[in-house]
N, C-alpha and C positions, 0 to 999 in steps of 0.2 A: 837280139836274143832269140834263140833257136825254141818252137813249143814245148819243147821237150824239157828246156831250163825255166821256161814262164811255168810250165805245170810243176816242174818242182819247190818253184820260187812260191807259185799261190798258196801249193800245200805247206812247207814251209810255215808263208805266218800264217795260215789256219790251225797250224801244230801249234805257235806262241799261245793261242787263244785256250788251246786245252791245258799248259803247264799252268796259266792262271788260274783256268777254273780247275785243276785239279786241285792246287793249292788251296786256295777257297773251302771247301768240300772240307779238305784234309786240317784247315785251321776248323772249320768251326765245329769238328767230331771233337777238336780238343776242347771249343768251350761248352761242350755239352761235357767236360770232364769225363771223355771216354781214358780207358786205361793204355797207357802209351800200345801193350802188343795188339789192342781191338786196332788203334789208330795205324798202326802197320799196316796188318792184314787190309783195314781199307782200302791204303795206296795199294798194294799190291794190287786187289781184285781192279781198282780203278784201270793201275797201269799195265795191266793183262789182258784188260777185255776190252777197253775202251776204244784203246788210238788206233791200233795196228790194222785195219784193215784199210780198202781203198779210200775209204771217206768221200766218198763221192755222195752219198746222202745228205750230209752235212756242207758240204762246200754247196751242193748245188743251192742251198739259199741263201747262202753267199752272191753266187753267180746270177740266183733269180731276181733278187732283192736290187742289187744293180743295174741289169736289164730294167727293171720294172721302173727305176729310177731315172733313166737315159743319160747317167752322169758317175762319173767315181765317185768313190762314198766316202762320205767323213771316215775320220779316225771311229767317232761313236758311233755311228751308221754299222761301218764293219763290224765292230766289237758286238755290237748287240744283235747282226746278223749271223755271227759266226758262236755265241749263245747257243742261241737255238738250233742250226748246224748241227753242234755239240750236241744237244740235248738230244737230237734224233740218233748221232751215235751212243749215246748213254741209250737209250729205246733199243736199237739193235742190238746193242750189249746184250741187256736184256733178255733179250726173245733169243739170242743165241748161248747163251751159259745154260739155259733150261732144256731149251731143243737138243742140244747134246746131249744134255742128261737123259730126258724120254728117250731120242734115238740111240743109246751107246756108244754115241760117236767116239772116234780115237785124236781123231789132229784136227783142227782149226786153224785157219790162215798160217801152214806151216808148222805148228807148232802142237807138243798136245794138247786136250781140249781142257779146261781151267779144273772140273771138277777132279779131275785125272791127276791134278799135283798132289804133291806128299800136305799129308793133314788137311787137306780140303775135302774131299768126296761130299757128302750131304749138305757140307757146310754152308757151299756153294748155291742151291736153294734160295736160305736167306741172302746171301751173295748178290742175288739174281734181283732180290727185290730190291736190295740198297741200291743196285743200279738204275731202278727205275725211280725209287724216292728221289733219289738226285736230281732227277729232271726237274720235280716241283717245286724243290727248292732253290732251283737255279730259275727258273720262270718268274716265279714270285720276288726274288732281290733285285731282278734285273727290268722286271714289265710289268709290276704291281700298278706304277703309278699312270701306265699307259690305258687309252681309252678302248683298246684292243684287249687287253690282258685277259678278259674271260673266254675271249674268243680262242685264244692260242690254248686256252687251259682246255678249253673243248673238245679241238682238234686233237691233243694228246690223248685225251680218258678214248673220244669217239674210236679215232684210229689205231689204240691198244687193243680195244673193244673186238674190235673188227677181224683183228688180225688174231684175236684167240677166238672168235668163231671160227676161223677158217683153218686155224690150229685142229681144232676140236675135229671137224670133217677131217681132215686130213689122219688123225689118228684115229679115227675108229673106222674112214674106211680101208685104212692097210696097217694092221696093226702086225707089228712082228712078229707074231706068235700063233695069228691064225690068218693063211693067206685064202682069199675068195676073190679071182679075178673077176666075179661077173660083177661086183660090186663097184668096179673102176668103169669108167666111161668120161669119154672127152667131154661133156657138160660138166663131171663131177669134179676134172681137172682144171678145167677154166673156174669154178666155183672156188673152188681149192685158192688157187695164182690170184683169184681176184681180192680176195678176203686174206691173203696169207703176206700176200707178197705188196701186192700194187700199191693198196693203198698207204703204207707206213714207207715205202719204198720209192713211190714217186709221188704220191698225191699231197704229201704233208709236207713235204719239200716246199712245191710250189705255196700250197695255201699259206702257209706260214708265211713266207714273203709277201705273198699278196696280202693277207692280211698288215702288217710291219707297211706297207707301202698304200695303206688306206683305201687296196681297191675296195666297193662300193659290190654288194648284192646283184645290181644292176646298173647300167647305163648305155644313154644313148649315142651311136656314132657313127656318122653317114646316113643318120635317120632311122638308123637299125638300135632296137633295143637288145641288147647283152645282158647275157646273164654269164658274167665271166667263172662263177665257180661252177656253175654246171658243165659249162666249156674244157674247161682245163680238165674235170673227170673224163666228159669222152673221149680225150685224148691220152691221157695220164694211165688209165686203166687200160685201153690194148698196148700201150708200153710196157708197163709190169706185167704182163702178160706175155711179151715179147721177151722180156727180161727174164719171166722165170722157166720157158722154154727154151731161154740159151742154157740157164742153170743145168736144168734137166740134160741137155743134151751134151753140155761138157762134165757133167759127172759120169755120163757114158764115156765121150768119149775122151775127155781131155786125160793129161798127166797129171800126178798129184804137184812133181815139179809147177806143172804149167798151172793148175787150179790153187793151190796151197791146201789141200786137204785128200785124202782117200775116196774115190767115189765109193758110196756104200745103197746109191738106190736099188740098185737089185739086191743086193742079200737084205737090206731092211722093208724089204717087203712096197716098193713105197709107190704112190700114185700118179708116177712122174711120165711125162708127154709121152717118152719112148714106147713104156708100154701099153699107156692108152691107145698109140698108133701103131703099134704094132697086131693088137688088138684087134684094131676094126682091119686089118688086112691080110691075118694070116690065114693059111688053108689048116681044114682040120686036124691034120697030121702035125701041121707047125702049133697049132694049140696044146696041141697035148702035151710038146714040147715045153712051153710057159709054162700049164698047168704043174709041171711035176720036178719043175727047176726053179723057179722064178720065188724070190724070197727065202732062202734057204742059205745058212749059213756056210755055203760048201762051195769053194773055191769052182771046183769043176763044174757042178753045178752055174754059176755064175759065167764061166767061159761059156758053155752049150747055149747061155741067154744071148751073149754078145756075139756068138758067131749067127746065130738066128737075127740079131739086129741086123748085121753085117747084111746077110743074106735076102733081109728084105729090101733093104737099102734106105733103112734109119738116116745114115750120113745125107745122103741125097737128097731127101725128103725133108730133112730140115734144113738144109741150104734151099732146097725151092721156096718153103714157108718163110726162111729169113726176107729172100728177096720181093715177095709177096709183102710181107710183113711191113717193109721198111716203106713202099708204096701204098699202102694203105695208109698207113700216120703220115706223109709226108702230105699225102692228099688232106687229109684232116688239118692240118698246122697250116696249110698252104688258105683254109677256107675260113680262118679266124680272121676279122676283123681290125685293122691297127691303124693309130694315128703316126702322124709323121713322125721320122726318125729325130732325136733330141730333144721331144717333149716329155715332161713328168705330169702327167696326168693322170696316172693311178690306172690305169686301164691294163690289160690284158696284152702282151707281143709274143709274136711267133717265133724269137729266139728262145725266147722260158724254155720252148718245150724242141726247139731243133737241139738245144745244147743239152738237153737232156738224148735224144735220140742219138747225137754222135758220139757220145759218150761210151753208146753200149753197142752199136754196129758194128758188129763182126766182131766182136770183142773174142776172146780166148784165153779169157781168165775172169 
């Protein structure tokens, strides 16, 4: 079988895993006696916002949970790693029906963005929160009786938590309506990625599995004491970091064909890598440029940005950072600690996080 059939074969039954729990969700709105058109709209928001993206959040604890195991996994094994999987798309859900709404986004993964359909607008809102209630109630039917259970409940409040701190930065320092580039800066943007992106995006992934697979606060191996969840951060965080300056960089530069959506960071004003680095390298004359185009809802405007990227050579500068980038984590993964290949010992491996790494190298969508 060719990768290309294995990866559509994985996602495939990781798709079965969602029609069940969609079903689920959607029976027990009915024994809560909601009114058959509430119980629609549900599916609906479920089956709009849920499945259709990459899913690579959600499989990857799939795939970690595995790894971490040294062995194929039960039938229960799966089902209850692809759970959680799930629940982080149900989280992404989430944090993306809203974020369109604040940004005025138009398309999402190809499509328009959910609160944009006829009779939804606001509605969408509450829409937004059903999708995160879901998660709890899927945690709780499925891991209640687990000796983990509070830990998993943690990780969701902690890294929701997180990810609207870095919301919150992110919107008030490039707010649509009033642009002040001295207020961006390449610290404010790693703050941003780190708190926005990283952790709900690759750090939850991993803990989840590790958690599910009883890694342990600490332990010893080769005489070296680990501390595998501190480990997996300092590797997991310059990845979404990596991750969200590819975003950045193919919202400039990519197609919406190629992206599935409209790049819209320069007209929305937004704090994204490009212009941080364009920032700390333009000549005065190029500043003033940014200054009086940059965030402005005007087509022309917007080209005089990207011929200025062009111009300093944006593309160039993030292909050197990709390949820097990719050396750096590689070096990090390479200096983790691991026991022999086909034990389950609950410890920490260095595929968790290369399978996460090739995942998104050179990626272009």
């Amino acid at each position: 079988m060719s990768a290309i059939d294995l990866k559509k074969q994985k996602r495939a039954k990781f798709e079965e895993v969602y029609a069940s729990i969609r079903n689920e969700l959607v029976e027990h709105m009915a024994s809560e006696n909601m009114p058959k058109d509430a119980i629609e709209w549900y599916r609906r928001n479920l089956d709009y916002n849920v499945p259709g993206g990459k899913l690579n959040r959600g499989m990857s604890v799939v795939d970690s949970v595995e790894i971490l195991r040294g062995r194929p996994l039960t039938h229960d094994e799966y089902f209850k790693a692809a759970v959680l999987g799930w629940c982080i798309e149900f989280l992404q859900a989430f944090f993306l029906v809203s974020d369109d709404m604040m940004d005025a986004s138009l398309t999402r993964r190809g499509q328009p963005c959910y609160y944009l359909l006829e009779r939804v607008g606001n509605i969408a809102i509450n829409d937004s929160f059903m999708l995160e209630g879901a998660i709890y109630h899927l945690v709780r039917k499925y891991f209640r009786s687990e000796p983990y259970y509070v830990h998993l409940l943690e990780l969701f409040h902690e890294t929701t938590y997180q990810t609207e701190m870095g919301q919150l930065v992110d919107l008030i320092t490039a707010p649509e309506d009033r642009v002040d580039l001295s207020k961006f800066s390449i610290a404010k943007h790693a703050f941003i990625v780190q708190y926005k992106t990283a952790y709900y995006s690759f750090y939850l992934s991993v803990a989840l599995a590790m958690r599910v697979c009883g890694v342990p606060e600490s332990y010893t191996l080769d005489g070296k004491t680990i501390e595998p969840y501190k480990v997996a951060l300092s590797i997991l965080l310059p990845l979404g970091e990596y991750f969200q300056i590819q975003d950045d960089f193919l919202d400039y530069y990519g197609t919406p064909e190629q992206i599935g959506k409209v790049g819209t960071d320069i007209v929305d004003n937004k704090c994204s890598w490009c212009i941080n680095i364009a920032l700390s390298v333009v000549t005065p004359e190029q500043r003033k440029i940014l200054d009086e185009n940059y965030g402005q809802k005007d087509a022309a405007k917007e080209a005089k940005i990207k011929a200025l990227y062009k111009e300093i050579g944006i593309p160039e500068r993030y292909f050197a950072y990709e390949e820097q980038a990719y050396e750096r984590i590689t070096a990090l993964i390479n200096a983790v600690p691991e026991p022999e290949p086909g034990t389950d010992r609950g410890v920490l491996r260095r595929e968790v996080f290369t399978s996460f790494l090739n995942k998104i190298y050179k990626r272009t969508k």
